[in-house]
C-alpha positions in Angstrom: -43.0 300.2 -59.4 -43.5 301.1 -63.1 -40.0 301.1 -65.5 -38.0 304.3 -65.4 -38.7 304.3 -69.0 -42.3 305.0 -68.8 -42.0 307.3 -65.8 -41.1 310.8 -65.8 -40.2 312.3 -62.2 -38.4 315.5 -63.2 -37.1 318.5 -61.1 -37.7 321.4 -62.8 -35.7 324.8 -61.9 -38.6 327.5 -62.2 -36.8 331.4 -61.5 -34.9 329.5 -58.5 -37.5 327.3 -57.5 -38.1 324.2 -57.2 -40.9 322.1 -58.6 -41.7 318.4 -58.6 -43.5 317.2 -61.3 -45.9 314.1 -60.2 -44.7 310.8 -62.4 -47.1 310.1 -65.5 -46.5 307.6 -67.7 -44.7 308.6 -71.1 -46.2 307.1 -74.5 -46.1 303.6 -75.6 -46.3 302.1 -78.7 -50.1 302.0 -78.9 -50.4 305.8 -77.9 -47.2 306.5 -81.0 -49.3 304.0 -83.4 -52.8 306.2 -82.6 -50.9 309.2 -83.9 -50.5 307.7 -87.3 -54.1 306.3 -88.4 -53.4 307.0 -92.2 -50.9 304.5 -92.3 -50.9 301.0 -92.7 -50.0 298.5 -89.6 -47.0 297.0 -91.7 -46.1 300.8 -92.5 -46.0 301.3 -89.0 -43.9 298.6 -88.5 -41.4 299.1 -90.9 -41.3 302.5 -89.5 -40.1 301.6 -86.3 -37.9 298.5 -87.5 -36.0 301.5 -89.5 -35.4 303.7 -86.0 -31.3 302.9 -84.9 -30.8 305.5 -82.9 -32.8 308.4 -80.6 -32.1 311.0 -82.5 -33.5 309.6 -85.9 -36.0 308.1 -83.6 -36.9 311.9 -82.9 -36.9 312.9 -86.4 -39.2 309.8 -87.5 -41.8 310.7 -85.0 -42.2 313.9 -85.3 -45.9 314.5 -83.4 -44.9 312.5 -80.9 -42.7 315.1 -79.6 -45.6 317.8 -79.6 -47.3 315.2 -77.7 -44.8 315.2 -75.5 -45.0 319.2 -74.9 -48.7 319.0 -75.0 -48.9 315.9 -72.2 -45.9 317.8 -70.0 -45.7 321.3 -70.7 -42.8 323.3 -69.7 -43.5 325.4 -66.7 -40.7 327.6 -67.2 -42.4 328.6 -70.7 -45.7 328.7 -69.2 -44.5 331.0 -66.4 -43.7 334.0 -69.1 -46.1 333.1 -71.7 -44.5 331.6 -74.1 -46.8 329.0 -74.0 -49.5 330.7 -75.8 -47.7 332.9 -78.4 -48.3 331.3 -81.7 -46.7 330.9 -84.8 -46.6 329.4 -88.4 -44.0 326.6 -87.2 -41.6 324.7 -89.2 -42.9 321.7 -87.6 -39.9 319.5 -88.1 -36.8 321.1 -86.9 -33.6 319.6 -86.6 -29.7 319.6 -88.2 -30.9 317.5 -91.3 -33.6 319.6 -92.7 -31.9 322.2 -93.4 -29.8 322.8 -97.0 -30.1 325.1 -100.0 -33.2 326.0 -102.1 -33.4 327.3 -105.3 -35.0 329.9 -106.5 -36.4 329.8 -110.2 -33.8 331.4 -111.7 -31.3 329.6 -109.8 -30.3 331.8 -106.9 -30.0 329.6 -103.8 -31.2 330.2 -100.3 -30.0 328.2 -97.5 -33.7 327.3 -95.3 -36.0 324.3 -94.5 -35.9 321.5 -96.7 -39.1 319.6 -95.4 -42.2 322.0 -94.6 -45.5 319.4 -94.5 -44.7 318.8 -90.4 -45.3 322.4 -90.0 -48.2 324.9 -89.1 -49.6 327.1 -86.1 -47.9 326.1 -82.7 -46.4 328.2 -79.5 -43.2 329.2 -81.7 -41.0 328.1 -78.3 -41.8 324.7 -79.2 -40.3 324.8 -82.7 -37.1 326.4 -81.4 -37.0 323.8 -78.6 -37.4 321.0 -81.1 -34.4 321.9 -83.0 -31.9 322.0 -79.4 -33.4 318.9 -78.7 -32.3 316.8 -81.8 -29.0 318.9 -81.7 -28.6 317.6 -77.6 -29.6 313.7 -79.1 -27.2 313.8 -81.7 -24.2 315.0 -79.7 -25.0 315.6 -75.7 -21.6 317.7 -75.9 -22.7 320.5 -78.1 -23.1 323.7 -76.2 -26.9 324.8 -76.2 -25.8 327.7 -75.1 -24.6 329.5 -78.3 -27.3 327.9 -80.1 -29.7 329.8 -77.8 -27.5 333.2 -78.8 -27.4 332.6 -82.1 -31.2 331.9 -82.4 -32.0 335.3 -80.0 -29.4 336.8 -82.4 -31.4 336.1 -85.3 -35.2 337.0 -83.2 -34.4 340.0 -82.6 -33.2 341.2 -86.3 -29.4 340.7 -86.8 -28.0 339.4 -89.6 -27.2 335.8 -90.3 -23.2 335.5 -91.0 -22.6 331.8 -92.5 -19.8 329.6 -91.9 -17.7 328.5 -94.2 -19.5 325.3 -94.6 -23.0 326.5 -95.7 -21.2 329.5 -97.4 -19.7 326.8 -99.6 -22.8 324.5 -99.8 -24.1 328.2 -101.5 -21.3 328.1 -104.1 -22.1 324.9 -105.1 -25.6 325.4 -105.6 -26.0 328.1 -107.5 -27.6 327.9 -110.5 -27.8 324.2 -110.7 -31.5 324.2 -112.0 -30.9 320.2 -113.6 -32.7 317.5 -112.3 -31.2 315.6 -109.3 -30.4 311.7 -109.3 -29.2 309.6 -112.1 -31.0 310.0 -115.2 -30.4 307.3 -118.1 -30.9 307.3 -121.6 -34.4 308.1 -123.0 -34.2 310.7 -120.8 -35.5 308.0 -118.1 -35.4 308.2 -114.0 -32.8 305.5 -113.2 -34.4 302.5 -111.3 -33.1 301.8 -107.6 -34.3 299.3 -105.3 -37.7 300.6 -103.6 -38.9 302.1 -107.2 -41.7 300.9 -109.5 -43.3 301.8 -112.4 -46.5 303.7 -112.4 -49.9 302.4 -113.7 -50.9 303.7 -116.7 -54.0 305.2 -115.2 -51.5 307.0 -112.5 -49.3 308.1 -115.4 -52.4 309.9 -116.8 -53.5 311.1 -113.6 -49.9 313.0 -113.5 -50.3 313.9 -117.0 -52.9 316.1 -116.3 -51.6 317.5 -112.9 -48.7 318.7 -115.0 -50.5 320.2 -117.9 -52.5 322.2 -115.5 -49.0 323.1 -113.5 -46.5 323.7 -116.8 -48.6 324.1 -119.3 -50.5 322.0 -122.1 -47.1 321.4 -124.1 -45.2 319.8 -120.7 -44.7 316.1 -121.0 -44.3 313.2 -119.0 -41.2 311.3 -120.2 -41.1 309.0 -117.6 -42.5 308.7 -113.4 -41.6 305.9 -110.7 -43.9 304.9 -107.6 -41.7 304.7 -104.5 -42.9 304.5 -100.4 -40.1 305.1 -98.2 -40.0 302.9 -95.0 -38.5 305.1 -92.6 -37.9 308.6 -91.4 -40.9 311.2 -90.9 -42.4 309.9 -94.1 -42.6 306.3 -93.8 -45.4 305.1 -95.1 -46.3 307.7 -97.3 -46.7 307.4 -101.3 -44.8 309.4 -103.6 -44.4 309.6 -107.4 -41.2 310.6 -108.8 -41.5 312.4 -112.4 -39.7 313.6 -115.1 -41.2 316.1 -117.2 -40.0 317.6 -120.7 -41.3 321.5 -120.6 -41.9 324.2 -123.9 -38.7 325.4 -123.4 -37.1 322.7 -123.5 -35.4 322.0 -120.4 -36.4 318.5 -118.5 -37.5 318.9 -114.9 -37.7 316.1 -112.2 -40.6 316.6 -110.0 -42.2 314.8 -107.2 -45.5 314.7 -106.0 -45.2 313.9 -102.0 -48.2 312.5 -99.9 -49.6 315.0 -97.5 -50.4 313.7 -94.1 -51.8 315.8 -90.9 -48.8 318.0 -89.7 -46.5 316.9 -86.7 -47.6 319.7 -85.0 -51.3 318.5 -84.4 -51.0 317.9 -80.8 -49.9 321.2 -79.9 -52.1 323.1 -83.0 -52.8 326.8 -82.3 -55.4 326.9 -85.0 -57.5 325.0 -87.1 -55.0 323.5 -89.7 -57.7 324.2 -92.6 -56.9 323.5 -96.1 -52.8 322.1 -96.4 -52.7 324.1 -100.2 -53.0 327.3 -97.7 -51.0 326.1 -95.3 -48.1 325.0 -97.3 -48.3 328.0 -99.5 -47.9 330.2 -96.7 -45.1 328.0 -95.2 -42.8 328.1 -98.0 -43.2 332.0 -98.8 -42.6 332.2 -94.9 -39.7 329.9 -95.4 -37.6 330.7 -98.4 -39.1 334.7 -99.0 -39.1 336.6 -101.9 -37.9 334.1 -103.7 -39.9 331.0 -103.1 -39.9 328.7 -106.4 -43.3 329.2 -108.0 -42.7 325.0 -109.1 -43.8 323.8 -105.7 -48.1 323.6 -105.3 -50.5 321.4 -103.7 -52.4 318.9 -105.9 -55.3 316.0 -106.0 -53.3 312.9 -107.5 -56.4 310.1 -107.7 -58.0 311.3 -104.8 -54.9 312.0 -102.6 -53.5 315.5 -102.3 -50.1 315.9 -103.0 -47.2 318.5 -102.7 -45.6 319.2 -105.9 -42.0 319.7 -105.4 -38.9 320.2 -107.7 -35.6 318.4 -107.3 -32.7 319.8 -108.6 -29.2 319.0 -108.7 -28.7 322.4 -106.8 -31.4 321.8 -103.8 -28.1 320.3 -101.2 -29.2 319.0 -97.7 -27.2 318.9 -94.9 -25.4 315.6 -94.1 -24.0 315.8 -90.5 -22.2 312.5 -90.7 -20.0 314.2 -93.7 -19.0 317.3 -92.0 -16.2 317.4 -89.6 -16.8 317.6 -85.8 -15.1 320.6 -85.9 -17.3 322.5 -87.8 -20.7 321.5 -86.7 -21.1 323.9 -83.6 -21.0 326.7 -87.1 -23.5 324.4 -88.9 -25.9 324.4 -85.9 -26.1 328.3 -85.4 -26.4 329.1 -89.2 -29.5 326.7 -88.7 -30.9 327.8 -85.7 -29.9 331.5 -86.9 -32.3 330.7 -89.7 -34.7 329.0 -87.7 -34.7 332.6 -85.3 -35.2 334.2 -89.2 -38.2 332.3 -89.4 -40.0 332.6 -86.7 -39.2 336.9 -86.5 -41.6 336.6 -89.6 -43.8 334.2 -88.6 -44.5 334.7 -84.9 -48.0 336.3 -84.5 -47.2 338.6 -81.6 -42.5 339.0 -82.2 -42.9 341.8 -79.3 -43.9 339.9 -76.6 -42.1 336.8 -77.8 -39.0 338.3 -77.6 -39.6 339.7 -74.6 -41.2 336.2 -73.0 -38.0 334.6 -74.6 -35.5 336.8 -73.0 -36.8 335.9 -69.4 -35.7 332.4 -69.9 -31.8 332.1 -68.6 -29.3 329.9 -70.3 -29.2 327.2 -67.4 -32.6 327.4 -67.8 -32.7 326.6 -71.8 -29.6 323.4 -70.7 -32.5 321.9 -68.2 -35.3 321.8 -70.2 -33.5 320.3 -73.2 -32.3 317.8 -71.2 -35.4 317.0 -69.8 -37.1 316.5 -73.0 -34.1 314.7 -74.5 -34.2 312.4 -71.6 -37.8 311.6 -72.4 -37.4 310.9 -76.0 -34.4 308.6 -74.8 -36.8 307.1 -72.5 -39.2 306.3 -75.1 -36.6 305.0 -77.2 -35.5 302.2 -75.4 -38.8 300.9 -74.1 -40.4 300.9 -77.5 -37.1 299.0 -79.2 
């Protein structure tokens, strides 16, 4: 008999039914390597090597859970048609990306961080997402509320914040300065992972930021850095400092783009990712999306352009008090619900799909997929 790891048997609650889902094999690590062939094998493995627990392992591998809703799709969202009511997704969805944006004149907005994983998916599968890492962080939160809060949200109400992200608000505003440690020069501050660029990449970036700020915007300094771990392991980025005509100094970073997590699961063609992601972040921070952000080719790759500012504050779960997260989890989701209202293609029959699915209902199916991801953990570690 195959290992319960690479197994699923579920039994699945359908309206009061019961269903029995035949065992299939869950992915390996060949079938999670063949979702990434723009990285390198030692990227890959360095990846991996930098997964401790299942729900970072979630977070790093972020198509392989729309594989995982492509390969063993919920009935219960089949059954009302959820299934096939698309969306601009957020793509990657979970407690960590989320914090505050800012706008251009410094007015925060408390949304997505990360927006590359996203584009057109059943929106069902971006809400689930989110309850999934939530259920993998801390089994004991009640998924419940969350579901509230995010129907809450659906269907119109206003979001009310906590007292934690009310706070991370204050804190923010207006904090246009670059972010990081900036030395005497003005100069990006080395850390371990950094190194200088090339002078033919400094040149390349140069001209990106002429054409983006202007001819009199200059390049004081920029740093080369790969991350190994998390959703954008293996991907290049350039870190930048740039002087502008009125004088204030502006970090930057240009961000490889790689095919959206949501491929699996795609609702559309995902077409050219400057559309895409310019339609993702007006969807995601509104009116007042930062004109600073913009897809570019950097030496043949194309690259977001991002600020990063001492006011742009992620959420940090591990430095907020237990106490307090079940508020940090709805103002999220209540977001999330936000979100989707204004990027689901069809919000009347989404709402009305959603509401046929019962609380107990929303517990199972988290736990179902959780348990897979688990699953998948622990064999590929």
């Amino acid at each position: 008999m195959k290992k319960l790891s690479l197994v699923l048997v579920s039994i699945l609650f359908v309206f009061g039914w019961s269903v029995v889902v035949d065992a299939k094999p869950l992915p390996g690590k060949s079938q999670i390597r063949a979702l990434y062939p723009d990285i390198s094998p030692e990227d890959f493995k360095a990846k991996l090597a930098g997964v401790t627990n299942s729900f970072f392992f979630l977070r790093t591998f972020v198509p392989l859970y729309y594989k995982l809703m492509k390969d063993f799709p919920a009935p219960e969202f089949e059954a009302v048609g959820l299934d096939k009511i698309s969306a601009l997704c957020v793509g990657d969805a979970h407690p960590e990306n989320f914090g505050v944006l800012l706008s251009d004149a410094g007015a925060p907005i408390f949304t997505v961080n990360d927006i590359d994983d996203g584009g057109p998916c059943p929106a069902v599968m971006d809400m689930l997402r989110f309850l999934v890492a939530v259920h993998l962080y801390d089994p004991n939160q009640n998924l419940s509320d969350l579901v509230d809060s995010y129907q809450s949200s659906l269907n119109g109400n206003q979001v009310q914040f906590s007292n934690v992200v009310a706070q991370m608000l204050m804190d923010a505003k207006g904090k246009l300065g670059p972010s990081g440690k900036i030395q005497a020069g003005p100069k990006i501050e080395r850390r371990k992972g950094m190194d200088d660029v090339e002078d033919s990449e400094r040149k390349a970036i140069q001209e990106v930021v002429t054409q983006v700020y202007g001819v009199n915007a200059r390049v004081l300094d920029a740093v080369t850095l790969k991350k190994a771990s998390g959703g954008s392991g293996g991907m290049l980025r350039f870190r930048t400092l740039v002087a502008l005509k009125t004088g204030l100094i502006q970090l930057i970073e240009f961000k490889e783009i790689q095919q959206p997590g949501i491929f699996p699961v795609a609702t559309a063609p995902l077409g050219d990712p400057a559309v895409r992601l310019t339609s993702l972040i007006a969807m995601e921070q509104g009116d007042n999306a930062s004109k600073l952000y913009s897809v570019n080719f950097l030496q043949g790759r194309q690259m977001l352009l991002r600020p990063r500012r001492i006011g742009n504050l992620g959420v940090q779960l591990d430095d907020i008090k237990s106490s307090d997260l079940p508020n940090v989890f709805s103002d999220e989701i209540s977001v999330l619900g936000r979100i989707h209202a204004r990027g689901v293609r069809d919000l009347g029959a989404y709402r009305q799909g959603f509401a046929k699915i019962t609380l107990q209902q929303w517990v199972q199916i988290t736990e179902r997929y959780s348990q897979m991801m688990e699953s998948i953990y622990k064999d590929v570690r």
